[in-house]
N, C-alpha and C positions, 0 to 999 in steps of 0.2 A: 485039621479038616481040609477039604479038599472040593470041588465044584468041577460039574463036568461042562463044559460048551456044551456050542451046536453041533460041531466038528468032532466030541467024543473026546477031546484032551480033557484030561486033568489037569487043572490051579489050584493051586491054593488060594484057599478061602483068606481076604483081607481080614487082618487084623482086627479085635476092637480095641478101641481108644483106651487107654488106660485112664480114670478119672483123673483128671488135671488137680494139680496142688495147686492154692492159693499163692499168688504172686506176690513174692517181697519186692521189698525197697519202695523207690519214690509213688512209683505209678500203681502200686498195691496201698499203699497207706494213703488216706485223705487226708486223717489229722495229723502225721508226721507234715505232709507236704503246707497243709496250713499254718504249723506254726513257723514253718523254716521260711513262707513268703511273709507273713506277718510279725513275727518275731519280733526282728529288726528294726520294725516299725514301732511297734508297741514298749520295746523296750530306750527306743531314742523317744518317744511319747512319757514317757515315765516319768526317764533323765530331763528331759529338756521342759518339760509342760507341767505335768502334775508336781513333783518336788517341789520346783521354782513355788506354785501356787501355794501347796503346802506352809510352804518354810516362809512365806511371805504374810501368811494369815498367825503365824507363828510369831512374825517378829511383829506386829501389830498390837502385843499386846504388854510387850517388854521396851524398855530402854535402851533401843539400840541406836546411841550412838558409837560414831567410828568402829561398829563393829557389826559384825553379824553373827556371833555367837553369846547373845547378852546373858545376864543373869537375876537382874533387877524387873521382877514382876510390877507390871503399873497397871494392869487391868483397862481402861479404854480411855484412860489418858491421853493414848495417840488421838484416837475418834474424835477426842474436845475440841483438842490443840486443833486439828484439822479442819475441822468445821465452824470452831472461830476465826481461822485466819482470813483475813478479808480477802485475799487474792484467790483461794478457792472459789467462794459463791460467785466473785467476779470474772474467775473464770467460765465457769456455768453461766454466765449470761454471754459470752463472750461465743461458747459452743452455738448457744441458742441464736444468738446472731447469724452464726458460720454457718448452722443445720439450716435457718430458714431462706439460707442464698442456697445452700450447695445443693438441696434433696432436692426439691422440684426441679430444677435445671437440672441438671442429670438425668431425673428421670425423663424430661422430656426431651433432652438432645436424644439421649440416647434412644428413645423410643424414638423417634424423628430418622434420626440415621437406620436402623433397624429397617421402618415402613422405608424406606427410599435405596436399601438395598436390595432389600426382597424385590423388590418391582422391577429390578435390573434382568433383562436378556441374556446379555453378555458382560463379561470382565466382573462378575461379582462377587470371585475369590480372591480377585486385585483388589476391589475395593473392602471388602472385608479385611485382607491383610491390613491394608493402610490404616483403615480408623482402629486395630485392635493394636497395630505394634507399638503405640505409645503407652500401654500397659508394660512395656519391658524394661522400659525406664525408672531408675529409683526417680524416688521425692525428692531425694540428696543433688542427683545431675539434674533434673528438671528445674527445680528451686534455683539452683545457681545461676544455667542459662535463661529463667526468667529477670533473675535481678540483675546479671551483669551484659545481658544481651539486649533483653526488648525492652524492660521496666529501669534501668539504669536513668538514676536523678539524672545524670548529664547529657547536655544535645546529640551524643553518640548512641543514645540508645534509639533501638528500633521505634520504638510510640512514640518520643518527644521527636522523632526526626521526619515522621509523618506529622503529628501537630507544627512543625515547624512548615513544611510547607502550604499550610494553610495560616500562615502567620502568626499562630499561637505560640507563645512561651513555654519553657523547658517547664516539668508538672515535677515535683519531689512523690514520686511514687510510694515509697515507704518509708521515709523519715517523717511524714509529716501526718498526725490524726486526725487534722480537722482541714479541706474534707478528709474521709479515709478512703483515700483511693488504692489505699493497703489492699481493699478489700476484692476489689478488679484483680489487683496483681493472684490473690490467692487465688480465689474463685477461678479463673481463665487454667491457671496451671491444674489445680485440681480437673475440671470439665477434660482438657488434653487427657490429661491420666488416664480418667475413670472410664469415661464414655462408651467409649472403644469397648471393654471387658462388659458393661450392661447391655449395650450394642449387640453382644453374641448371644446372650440369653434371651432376651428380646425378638432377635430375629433365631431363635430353634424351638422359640414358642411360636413364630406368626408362623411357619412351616409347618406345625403341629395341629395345625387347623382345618378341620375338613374343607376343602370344595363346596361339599355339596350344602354348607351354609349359606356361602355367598350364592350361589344359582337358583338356590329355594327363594333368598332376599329378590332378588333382581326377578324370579316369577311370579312373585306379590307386588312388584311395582318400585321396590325399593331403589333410591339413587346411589347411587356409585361414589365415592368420596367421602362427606361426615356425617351422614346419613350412616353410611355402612361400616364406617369404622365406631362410631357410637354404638349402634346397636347390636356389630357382631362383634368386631375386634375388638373392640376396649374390652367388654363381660369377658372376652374368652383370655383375655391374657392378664385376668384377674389374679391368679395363684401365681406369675411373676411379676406382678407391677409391686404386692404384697412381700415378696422375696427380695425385688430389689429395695424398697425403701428402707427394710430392715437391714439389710447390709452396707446400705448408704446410713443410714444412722450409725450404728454400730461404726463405721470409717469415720464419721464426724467426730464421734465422741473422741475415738484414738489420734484425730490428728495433733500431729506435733513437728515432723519434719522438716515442711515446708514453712509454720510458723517461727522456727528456731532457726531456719539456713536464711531466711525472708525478713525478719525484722529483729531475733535476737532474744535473748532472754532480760536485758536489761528493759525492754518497752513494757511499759503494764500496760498498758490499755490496749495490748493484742496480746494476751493470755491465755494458754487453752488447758486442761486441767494436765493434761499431763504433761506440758510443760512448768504449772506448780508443783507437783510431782517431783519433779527431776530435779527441781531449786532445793526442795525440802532435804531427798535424800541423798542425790550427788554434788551439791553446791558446799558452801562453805563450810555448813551447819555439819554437816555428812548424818543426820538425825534419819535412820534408814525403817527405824519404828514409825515416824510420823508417815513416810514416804509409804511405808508398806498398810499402813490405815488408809491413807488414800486411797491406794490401789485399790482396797477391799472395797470403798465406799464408791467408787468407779465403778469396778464391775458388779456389784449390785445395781447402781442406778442404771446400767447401760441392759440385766436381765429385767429388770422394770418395764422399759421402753420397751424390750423386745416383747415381751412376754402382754405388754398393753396395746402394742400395736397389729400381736397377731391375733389379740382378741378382735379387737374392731375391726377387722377387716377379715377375720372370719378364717387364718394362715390354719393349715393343719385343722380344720372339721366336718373334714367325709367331702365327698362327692357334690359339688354344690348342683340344686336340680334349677 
């Protein structure tokens, strides 16, 4: 077919589009493309996560010593043995010690650093970076430069060399339980760690906060300071303050690091379960049934807490009004 202008020429008449076929490969397929990002993921998830858990609630209930392919069914023999050995519940007191230093400090340094960088003008991607890069550090290089740098028994360490110039004597940091000034050395290394990484959650909830709360407050009379961080900031950053303690328990329960690189596995009286744990099944004994009972009874107590604590505090129940 053909079209005439204004001019009286003949065109041809444009083409119609011929219906477009459906487009292969990556960018035609969604679920091709989801599983080739997730894949990879889900399948080292597998290997590495789920099996290990498996195959540990598995050996929990057999006789595995020096092995991990047992054969000798014992039913919850591990669980006994476990639960009667005294260094377990004494380590459950030992946690319980550890949790009631470390979770409030934390939470409130970090909360702390958080309000005092939000309030910053300028340089407050500087100081972000700074309080968060001690997050990049293992427990492994932390632990060491605590003990053999600042906390070292001898007058060369950092602490005893500041007490020394106030004429106090050299302090046995971690050889010595009574006092247990062990527990400075942990506590301080732990705070450097964490803080930093609660510090960022903290401050992308105070960001998260309308304006127009605090101007509404200050139009009703309200004062600026504790006043306004009680009645507006604390309730609004209720669904992280609930986040972080749960993940600060949950780290309490797991530490072991710093107590094993810090005082050793020969000290009883700084115990944490899973350094009983690791005696049970990579120590002498090599008993990897008892060790893997543990584990279970671990991460049960540790979905207890969590699953008690986001009751009480209300974690995951709709929209709070």
């Amino acid at each position: 077919m053909s079209t005439t202008t204004a001019r009286g020429v003949a065109q041809p008449a444009p083409a119609k589009a011929s219906p477009g076929r459906p487009r292969r490969g990556l960018r035609g397929n969604p679920t091709l493309n989801f599983w080739l990002f997730t894949g990879p993921f889900l399948i080292g998830l597998a290997i590495f996560v789920f099996v290990p858990i498996i195959w540990s609630v598995w050996l929990s209930f057999f006789d595995a010593r020096y092995t991990v392919t047992p054969s000798h069914f014992i039913g919850f023999d591990n669980y006994k043995q476990i639960l009667t050995n005294s260094d377990f519940p004494g380590s459950l007191v030992t946690f319980t010690v550890f949790a009631a230093f470390i979770v409030p400090t934390t939470w409130a340094l970090s909360l702390g650093l958080a309000l005092l960088v939000n309030r910053l003008r300028f340089m407050r991607a500087f100081f972000r970076s700074v309080f968060f890069l001690p997050t990049a550090v293992s427990y492994v290089a932390a632990a060491l430069i605590w003990k053999m740098s600042i906390f070292s028994g001898v007058r060369f360490g950092l602490a005893n060399t500041v007490l020394n110039w106030f004429g106090e004597d050299n302090v046995a940091w971690l050889s010595n339980p009574t006092p247990p000034w062990y527990w400075l050395v942990i506590v301080t290394l732990r705070l450097w760690i964490q803080a930093g990484f609660y510090m960022i959650l903290f401050l992308a909830a105070l960001q998260n906060i309308p304006p127009e709360l605090y101007e509404a407050a200050a139009i009703d009379g309200a004062q600026r300071g504790w006043q306004t961080f009680r009645h507006i900031t604390l309730p609004q950053l209720r669904a992280t303050s609930t986040a972080v303690i749960l993940l600060l328990l949950i780290a309490a329960y797991q530490a072991f690091d710093e107590f094993f690189n810090l005082i050793g596995q020969k000290a009883t009286w700084a115990q944490t379960p899973l350094m009983v744990l690791y005696k049970a099944a990579l120590g002498t004994s090599q008993d990897y049934g008892a060790g893997s009972a543990g584990a279970v009874i671990l991460s049960l107590l540790i979905c207890v807490v969590t699953l008690a604590q986001g009751k009480i505090m209300g974690f995951g129940g709709g929209e709070e009004r």
